[in-house]
C-alpha positions as CSV (number, residue, x, y, z in Angstrom):
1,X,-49.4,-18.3,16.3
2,X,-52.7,-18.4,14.0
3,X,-50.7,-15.6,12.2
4,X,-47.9,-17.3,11.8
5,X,-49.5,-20.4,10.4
6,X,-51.8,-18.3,7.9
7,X,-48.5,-16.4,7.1
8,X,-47.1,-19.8,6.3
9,X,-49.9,-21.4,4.5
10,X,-49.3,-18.3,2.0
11,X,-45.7,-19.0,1.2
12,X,-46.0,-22.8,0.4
13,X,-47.8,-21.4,-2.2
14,X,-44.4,-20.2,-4.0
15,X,-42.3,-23.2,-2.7
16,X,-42.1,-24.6,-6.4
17,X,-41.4,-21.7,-7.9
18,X,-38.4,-21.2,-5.4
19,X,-37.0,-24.6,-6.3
20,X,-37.1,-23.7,-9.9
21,X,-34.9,-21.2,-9.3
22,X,-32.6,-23.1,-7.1
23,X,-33.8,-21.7,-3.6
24,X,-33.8,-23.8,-0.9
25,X,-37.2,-23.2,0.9
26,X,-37.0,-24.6,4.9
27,X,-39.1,-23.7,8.2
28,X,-38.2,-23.6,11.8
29,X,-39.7,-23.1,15.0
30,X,-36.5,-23.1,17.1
31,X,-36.6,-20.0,18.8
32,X,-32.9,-20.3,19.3
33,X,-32.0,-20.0,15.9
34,X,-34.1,-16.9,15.3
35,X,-31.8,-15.5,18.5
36,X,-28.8,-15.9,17.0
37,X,-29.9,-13.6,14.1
38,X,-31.1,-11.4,16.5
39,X,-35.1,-12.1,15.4
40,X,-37.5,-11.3,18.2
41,X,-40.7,-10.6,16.1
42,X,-42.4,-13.3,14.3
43,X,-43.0,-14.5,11.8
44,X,-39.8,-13.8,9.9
45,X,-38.2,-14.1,6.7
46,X,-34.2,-15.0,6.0
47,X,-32.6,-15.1,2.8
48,X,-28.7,-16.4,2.4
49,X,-26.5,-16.5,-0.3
50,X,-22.8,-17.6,0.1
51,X,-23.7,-18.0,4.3
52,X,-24.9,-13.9,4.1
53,X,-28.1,-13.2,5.7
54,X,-30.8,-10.6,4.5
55,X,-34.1,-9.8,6.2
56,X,-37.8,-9.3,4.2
57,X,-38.4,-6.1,5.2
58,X,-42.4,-6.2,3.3
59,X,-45.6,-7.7,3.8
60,X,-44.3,-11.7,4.3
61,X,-47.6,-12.4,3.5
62,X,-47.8,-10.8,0.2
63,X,-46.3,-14.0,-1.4
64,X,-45.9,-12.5,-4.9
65,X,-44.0,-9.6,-3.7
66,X,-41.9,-12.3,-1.5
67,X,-40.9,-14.5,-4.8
68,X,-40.1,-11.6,-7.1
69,X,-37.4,-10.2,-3.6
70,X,-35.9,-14.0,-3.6
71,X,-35.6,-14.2,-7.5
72,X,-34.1,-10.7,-7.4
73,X,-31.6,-11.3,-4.4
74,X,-30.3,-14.6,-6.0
75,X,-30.6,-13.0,-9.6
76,X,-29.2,-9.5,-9.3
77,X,-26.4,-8.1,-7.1
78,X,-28.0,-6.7,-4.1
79,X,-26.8,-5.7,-1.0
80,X,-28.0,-7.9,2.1
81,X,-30.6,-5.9,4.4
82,X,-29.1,-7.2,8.5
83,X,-30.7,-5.9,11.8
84,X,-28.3,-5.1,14.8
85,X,-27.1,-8.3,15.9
86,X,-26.4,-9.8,12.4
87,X,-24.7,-6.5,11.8
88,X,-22.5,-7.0,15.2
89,X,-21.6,-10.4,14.0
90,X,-20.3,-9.9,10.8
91,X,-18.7,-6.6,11.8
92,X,-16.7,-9.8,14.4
93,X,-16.1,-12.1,12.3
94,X,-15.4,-10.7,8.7
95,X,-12.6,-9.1,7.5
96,X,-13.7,-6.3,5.2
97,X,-17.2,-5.6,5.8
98,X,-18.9,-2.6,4.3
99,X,-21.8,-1.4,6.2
100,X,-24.1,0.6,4.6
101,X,-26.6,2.8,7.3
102,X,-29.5,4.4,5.6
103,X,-33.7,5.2,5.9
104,X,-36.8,3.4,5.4
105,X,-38.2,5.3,2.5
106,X,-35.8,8.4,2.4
107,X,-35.3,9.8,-1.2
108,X,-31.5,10.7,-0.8
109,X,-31.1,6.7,1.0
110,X,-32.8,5.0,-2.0
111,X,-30.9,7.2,-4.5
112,X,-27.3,6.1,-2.8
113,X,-28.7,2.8,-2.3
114,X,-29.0,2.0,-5.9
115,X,-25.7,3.5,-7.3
116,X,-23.9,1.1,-4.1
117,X,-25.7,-2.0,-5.5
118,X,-23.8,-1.3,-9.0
119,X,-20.6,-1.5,-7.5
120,X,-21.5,-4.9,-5.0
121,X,-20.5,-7.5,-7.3
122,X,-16.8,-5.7,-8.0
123,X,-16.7,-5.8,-3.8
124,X,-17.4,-9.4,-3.9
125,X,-14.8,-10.6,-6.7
126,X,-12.3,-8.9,-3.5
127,X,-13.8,-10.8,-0.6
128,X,-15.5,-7.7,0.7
129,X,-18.8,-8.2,2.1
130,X,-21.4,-4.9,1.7
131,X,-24.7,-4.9,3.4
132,X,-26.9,-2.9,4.9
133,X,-28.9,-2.0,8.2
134,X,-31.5,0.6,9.4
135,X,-30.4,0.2,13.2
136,X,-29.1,4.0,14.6
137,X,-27.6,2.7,17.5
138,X,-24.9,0.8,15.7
139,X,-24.4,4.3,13.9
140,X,-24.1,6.4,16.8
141,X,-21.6,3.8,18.3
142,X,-19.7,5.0,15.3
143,X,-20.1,8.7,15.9
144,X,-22.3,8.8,12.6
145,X,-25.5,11.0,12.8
146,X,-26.1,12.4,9.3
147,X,-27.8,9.4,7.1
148,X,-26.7,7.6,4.7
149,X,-23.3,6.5,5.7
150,X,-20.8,4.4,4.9
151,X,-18.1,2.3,7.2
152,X,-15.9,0.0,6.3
153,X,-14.8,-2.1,8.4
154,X,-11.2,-3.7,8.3
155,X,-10.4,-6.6,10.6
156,X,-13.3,-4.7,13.4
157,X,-11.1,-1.3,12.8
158,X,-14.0,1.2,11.2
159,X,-13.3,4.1,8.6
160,X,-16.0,6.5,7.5
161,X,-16.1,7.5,4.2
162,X,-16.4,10.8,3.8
163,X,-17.0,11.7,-0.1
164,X,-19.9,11.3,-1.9
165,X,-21.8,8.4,-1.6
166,X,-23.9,9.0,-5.4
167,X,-20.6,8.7,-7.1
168,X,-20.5,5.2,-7.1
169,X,-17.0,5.1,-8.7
170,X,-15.4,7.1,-6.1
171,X,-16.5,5.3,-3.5
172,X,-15.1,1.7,-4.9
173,X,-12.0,3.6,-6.0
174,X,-12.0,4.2,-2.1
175,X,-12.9,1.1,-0.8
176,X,-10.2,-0.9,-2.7
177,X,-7.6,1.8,-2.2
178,X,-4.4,0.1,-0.7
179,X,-4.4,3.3,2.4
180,X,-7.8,2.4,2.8
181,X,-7.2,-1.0,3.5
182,X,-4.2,-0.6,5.0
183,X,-4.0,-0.8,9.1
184,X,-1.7,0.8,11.3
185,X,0.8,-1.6,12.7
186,X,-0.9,-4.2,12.2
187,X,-0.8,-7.5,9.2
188,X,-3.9,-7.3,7.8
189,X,-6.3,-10.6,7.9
190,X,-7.5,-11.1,4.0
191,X,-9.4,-13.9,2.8
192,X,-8.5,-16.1,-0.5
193,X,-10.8,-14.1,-2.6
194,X,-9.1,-10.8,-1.3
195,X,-5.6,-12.6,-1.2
196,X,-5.7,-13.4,-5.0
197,X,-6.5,-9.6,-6.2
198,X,-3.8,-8.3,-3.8
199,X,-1.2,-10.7,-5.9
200,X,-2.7,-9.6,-9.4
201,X,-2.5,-6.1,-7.9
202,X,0.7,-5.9,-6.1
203,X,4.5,-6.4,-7.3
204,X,5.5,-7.3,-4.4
205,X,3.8,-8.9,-1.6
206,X,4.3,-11.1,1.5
207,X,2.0,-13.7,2.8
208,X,2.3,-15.2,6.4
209,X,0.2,-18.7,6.3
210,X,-0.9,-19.4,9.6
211,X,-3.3,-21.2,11.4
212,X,-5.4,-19.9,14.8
213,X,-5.2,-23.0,17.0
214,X,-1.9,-23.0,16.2
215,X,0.0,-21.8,19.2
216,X,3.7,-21.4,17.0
217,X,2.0,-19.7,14.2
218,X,0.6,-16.6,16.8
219,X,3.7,-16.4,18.2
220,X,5.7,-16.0,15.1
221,X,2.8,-13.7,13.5
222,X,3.5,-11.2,16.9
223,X,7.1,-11.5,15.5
224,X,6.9,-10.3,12.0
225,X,4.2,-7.3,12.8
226,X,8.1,-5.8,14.3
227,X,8.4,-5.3,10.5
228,X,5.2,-4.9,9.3
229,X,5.8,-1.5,8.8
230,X,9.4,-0.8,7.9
231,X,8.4,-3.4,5.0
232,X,5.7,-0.8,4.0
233,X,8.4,1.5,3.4
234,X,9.9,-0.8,1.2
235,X,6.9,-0.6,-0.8
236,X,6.5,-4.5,0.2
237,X,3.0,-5.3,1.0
238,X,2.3,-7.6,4.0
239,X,-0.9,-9.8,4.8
240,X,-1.9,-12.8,6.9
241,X,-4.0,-15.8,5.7
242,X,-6.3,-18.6,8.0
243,X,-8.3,-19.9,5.3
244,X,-7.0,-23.8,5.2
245,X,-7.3,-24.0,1.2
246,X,-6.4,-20.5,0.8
247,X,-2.2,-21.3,-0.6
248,X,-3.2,-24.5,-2.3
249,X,-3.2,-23.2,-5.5
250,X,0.4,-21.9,-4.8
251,X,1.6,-24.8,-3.3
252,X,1.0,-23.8,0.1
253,X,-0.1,-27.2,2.3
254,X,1.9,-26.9,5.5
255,X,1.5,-23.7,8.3
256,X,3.7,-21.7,9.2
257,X,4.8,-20.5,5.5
258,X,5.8,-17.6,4.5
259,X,5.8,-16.5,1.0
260,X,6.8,-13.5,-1.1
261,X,4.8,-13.0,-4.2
262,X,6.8,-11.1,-7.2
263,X,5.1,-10.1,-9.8
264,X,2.4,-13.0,-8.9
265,X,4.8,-15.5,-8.8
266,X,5.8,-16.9,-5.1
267,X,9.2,-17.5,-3.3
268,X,9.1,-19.3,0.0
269,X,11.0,-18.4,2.4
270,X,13.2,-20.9,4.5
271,X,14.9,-19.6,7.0
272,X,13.9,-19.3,11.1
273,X,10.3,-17.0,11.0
274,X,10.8,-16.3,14.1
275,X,14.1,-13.8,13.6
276,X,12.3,-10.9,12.1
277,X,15.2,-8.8,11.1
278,X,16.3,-11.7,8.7
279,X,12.9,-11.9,7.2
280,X,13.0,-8.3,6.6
281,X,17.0,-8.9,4.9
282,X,15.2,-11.7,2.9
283,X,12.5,-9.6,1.8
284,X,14.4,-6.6,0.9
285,X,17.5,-8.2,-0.7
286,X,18.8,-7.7,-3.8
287,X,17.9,-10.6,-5.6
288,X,14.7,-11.2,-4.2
289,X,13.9,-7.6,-5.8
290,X,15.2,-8.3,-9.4
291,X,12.3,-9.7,-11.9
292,X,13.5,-11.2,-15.1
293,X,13.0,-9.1,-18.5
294,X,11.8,-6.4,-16.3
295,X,12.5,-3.5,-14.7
296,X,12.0,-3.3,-11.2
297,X,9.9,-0.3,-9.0
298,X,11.2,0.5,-6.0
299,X,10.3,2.8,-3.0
300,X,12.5,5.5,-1.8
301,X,13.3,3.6,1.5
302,X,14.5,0.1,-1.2
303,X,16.1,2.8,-3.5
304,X,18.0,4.4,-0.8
305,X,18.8,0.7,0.4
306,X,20.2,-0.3,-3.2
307,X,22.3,2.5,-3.2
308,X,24.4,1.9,-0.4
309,X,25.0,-1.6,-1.6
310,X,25.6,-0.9,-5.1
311,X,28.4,0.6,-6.7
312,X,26.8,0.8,-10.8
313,X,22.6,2.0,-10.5
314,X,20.5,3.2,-13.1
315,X,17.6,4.9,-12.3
316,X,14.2,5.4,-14.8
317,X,12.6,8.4,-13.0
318,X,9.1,9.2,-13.9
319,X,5.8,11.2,-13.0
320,X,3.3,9.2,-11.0
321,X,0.4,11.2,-12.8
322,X,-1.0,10.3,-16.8
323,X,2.7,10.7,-18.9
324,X,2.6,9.2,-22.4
325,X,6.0,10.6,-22.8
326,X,7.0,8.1,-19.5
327,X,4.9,4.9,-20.7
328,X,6.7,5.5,-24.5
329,X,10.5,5.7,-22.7
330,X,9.9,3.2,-20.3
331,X,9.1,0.6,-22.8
332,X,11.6,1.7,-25.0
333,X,13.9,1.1,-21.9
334,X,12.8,-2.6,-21.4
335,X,14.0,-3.6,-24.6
336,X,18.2,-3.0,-23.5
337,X,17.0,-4.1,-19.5
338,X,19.0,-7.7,-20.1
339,X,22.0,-5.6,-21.9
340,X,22.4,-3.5,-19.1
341,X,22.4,-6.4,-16.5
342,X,25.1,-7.5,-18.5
343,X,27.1,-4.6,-17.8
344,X,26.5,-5.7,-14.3
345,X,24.6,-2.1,-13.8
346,X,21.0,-2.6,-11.4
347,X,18.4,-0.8,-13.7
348,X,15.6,-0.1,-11.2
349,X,12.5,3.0,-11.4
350,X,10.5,4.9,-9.4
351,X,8.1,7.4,-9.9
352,X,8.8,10.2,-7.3
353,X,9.2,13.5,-8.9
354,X,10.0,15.1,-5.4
355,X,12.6,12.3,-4.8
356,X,14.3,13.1,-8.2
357,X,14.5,16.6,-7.8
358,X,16.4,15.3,-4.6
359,X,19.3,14.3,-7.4
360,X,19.0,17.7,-9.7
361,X,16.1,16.3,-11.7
362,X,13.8,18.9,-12.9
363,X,12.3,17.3,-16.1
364,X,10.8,13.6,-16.2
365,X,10.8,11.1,-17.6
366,X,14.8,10.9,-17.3
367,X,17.4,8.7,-16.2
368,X,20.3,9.0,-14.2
369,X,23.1,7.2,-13.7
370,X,24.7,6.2,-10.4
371,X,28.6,5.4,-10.0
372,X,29.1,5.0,-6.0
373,X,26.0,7.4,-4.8
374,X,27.0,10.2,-7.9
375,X,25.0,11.0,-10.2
376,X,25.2,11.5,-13.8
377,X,21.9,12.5,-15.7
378,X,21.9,11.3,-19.3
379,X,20.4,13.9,-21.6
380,X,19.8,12.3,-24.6
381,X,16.6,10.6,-26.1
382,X,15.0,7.8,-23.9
383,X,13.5,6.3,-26.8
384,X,17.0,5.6,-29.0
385,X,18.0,2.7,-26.9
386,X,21.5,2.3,-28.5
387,X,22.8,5.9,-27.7
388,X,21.6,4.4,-24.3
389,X,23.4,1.9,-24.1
390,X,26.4,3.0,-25.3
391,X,26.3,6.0,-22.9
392,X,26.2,3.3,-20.2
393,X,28.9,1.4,-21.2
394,X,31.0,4.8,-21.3
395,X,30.4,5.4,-18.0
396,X,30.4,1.6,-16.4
397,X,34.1,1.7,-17.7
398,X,35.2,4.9,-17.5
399,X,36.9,4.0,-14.3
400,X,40.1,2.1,-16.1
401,X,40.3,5.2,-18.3
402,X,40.3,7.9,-14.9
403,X,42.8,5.3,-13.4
404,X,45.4,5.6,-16.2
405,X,44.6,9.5,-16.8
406,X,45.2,10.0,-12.7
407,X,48.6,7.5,-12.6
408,X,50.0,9.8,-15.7
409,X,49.5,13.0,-13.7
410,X,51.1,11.5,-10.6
411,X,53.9,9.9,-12.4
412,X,54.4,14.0,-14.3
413,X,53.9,15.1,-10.7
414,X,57.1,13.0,-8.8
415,X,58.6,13.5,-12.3
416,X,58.7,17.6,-11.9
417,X,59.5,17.3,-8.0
418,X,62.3,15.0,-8.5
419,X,63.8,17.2,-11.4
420,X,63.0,20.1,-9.2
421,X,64.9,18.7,-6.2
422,X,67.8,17.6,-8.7
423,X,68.4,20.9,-9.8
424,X,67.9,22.7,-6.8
425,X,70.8,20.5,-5.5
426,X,72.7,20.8,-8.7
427,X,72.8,24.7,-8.6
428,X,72.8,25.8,-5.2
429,X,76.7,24.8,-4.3
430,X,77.3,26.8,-7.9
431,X,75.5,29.8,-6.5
432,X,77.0,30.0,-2.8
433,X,80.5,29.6,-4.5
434,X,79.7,32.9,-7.0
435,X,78.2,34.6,-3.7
């Protein structure tokens, strides 16, 4: 206890220097409180920013070295140092949590450690949480051995990241990688930080607003993950939101809601949640699809859906790797997207060079024509939008033009059988008489 109190008498010397810099500086003897961070050895020192805890890991008696750590933490983006039950917490009750297990004073840990801490504050702007924690046994519960290592958690679920941890790009490229955050059969929980890059990111995206007292809003939410997945294949993403203020901003003030973000901009949908099928009809209907003075992307399972329901398609295929040559046509393209509504033809792309080979397409970018599921590849330039156009217009009308071609051979056809039948009839009494 002397300890303790000499420990203390050491950091009221910086107390005025913390307020300066805006840091809260408080003291407790409630043994409780130091339980539920899972502190058994005193005395101890606690830093939070934005309700994260961190632990001193030095000399808390050093008071200079404990200023210049609170300066940096609130100053610089670091990740938060936790012990085992902080680390069991969070790994509870956060969404995305990436957990960083390394060594005290391990070359190849403090060499990861600081390429992470570049890539914390692009983590944070998406609502993940990244710390960090020298505790084995939460790593062996894991099946990690080897040190460092990365998990993320999603929603509890873990993933170990397997590439290198030095390449501090790869690793975020990872961590915000839609399969990466993706979990099997299963809405994903997001937060509002996390829920407004996923509409900035995604074209199409559904959002259940719920609440988790709310009885109706679970049972509904046991519903729709039915067609969680068949939505995925529409290339329609699908997450779940708690957070009360999280839909404000869009309008959202009521739970149960349901809304379907296109191209950032939300449609709400009305009719019963708790009829799955019609959700998914909803989601995946034509018109909820179609974005004004643009031309949709679609999946293979929504293309193959558009097909059967329309008669007049035309498809922008392109290659889902670096194409100038795709980027230069596909803007070219946008320019005649309302003319071609006009001609009451759905203008959609993809970029699936497998599924257009499917179709006879062997070079990309191209576009094909659909009249009733047959295709017609146009082999002109991309770029001259009025040869297009035209060529569109042949083929959306064509049909009037086949119809009068096809009556004229019939009408020749009974023509000749009838003359046929007239002179066989003529000639035959003629030719039995000679006989």
């Amino acid at each position: 206890m002397f300890f303790c109190q000499e420990t203390l008498a050491d950091l009221e010397n910086i107390d005025d220097d913390t307020d300066r810099h805006g840091i809260l500086f408080v003291k407790t003897t409630d043994d409780s409180i130091a339980a539920d961070y899972g502190i058994t050895k005193f005395p101890a020192l606690i830093y939070f920013e934005n309700n994260v805890p961190s632990i001193y890991e030095g000399d808390i008696s050093a008071e200079e070295e404990v200023l210049q750590w609170l300066i940096h933490s609130k100053s610089e983006d670091t990740i938060e140092t936790v012990n085992r039950d902080m680390c069991d917490k969070l790994i509870e009750n956060t969404p995305y949590l990436v957990v960083l297990f390394y060594k005290h004073q391990h070359k190849v840990s403090e060499s990861v450690l600081e390429e992470l801490e570049n890539i914390d504050a692009f983590t944070d702007d998406y609502g993940i949480q990244m710390v960090k924690t020298q505790d084995s046994s939460i790593a062996r519960r894991y099946g990690v051995k080897q040190f460092p290592a990365l998990i993320f958690f999603r929603n509890e679920h873990p993933l170990v990241y397997k590439g290198d941890l030095n390449n501090e790009e790869t690793v975020l490229d990872w961590i915000l990688d839609d399969n990466t955050l993706e979990l099997a059969d299963d809405i994903e929980e997001v937060n509002g930080k996390m829920l407004v890059k996923l509409v900035e990111r995604h074209q199409l995206l559904a959002v259940y607003f719920y609440e988790e007292e709310c009885e109706v809003c679970l049972d509904i939410l046991n519903d729709l993950e039915e067609i969680d997945e068949e939505a995925s294949l529409f290339g329609i993403g699908f997450v779940k939101v708690s957070e009360p203020t999280a839909g404000v901003q869009w309008g959202v003030h009521s739970v149960p809601t349901l809304a379907y973000f296109r191209k950032g901009v939300p449609a709400f949908y009305e009719g019963a949640l708790s009829d799955p099928e019609s959700v998914l009809d909803w989601l995946t209907s034509q018109d909820m699809i179609e974005l004004k003075n643009e031309i949709e992307e679609v999946s293979r399972k929504m293309l193959d859906k558009l097909l059967q329901e329309n008669d007049f398609i035309a498809i922008f295929f392109s290659d889902d790797a670096d194409c100038p040559a795709c980027e230069e046509a596909l803007h070219s393209l946008e320019e005649i997207d309302d003319d071609i509504d006009e001609l009451d033809i759905l203008f959609v792309k993809i970029k699936d060079p497998r599924y257009a080979r499917k179709y006879g397409v062997k070079h990309l970018p191209s576009l094909t024509y659909f009249r009733k599921r047959f295709p017609t590849i146009y082999h002109g330039n991309l770029t001259n939008t009025m040869d297009v156009l035209n060529w569109l217009k042949k083929n959306r009308y064509r049909t009037r033009e086949l119809n009068l071609f096809m009556f004229s051979i019939i009408a020749m056809g009974a023509v000749f059988i009838q003359y046929t039948c007239f002179l066989k009839f003529l000639f035959e009494p003629m030719v039995e008489k000679q006989s």
